[in-house]
C-alpha positions in Angstrom: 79.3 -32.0 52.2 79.7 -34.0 48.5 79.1 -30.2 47.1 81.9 -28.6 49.2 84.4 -31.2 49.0 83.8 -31.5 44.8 85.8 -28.1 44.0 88.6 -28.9 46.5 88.6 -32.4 44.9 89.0 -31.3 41.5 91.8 -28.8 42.1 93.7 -32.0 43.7 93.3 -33.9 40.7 94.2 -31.0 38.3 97.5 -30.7 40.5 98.2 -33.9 40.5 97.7 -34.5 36.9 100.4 -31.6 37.0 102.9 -33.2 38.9 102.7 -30.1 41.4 103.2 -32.3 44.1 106.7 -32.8 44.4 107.2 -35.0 47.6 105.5 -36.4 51.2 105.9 -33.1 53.2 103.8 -31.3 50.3 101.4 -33.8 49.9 101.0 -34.0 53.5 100.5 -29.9 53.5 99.0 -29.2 50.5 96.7 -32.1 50.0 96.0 -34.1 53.0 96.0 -31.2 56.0 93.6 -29.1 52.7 90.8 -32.1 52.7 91.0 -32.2 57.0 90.3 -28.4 57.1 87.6 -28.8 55.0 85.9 -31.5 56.6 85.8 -28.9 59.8 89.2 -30.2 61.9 91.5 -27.8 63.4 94.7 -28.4 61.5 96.5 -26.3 64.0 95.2 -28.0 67.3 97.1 -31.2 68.0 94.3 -32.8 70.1 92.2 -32.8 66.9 95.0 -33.7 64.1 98.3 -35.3 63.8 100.1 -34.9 61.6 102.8 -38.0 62.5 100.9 -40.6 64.4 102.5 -43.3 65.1 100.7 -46.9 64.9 101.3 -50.2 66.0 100.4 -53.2 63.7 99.7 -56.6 65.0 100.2 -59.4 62.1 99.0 -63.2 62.6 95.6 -63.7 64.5 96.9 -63.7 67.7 
């Protein structure tokens, strides 16, 4: 898996050096949804990936 993710890595960092990212919605899309795919999630099918999930934080040790 190290081997397939390296290239898709390395064309992140090259963009980012770049500044090609230009806000949350693209990062989300372009970066995020690109590293998901290629660990083998369906993108597309909501029961695998969210792309706004919503999570509850507890603070304090109760």
């Amino acid at each position: 898996m190290d081997e397939m993710l390296r290239p898709i890595l390395e064309d992140i960092r090259r963009k980012l050096n770049a500044g090609a990212y230009q806000n949350e919605e693209h990062v989300r899309l372009s970066l995020v949804a690109r590293i998901v795919k290629a660990l083998g999630w369906d993108i597309w099918d909501p029961s695998e990936a969210n792309a706004e999930l919503f999570c509850h934080h507890q603070s304090g040790s109760e």
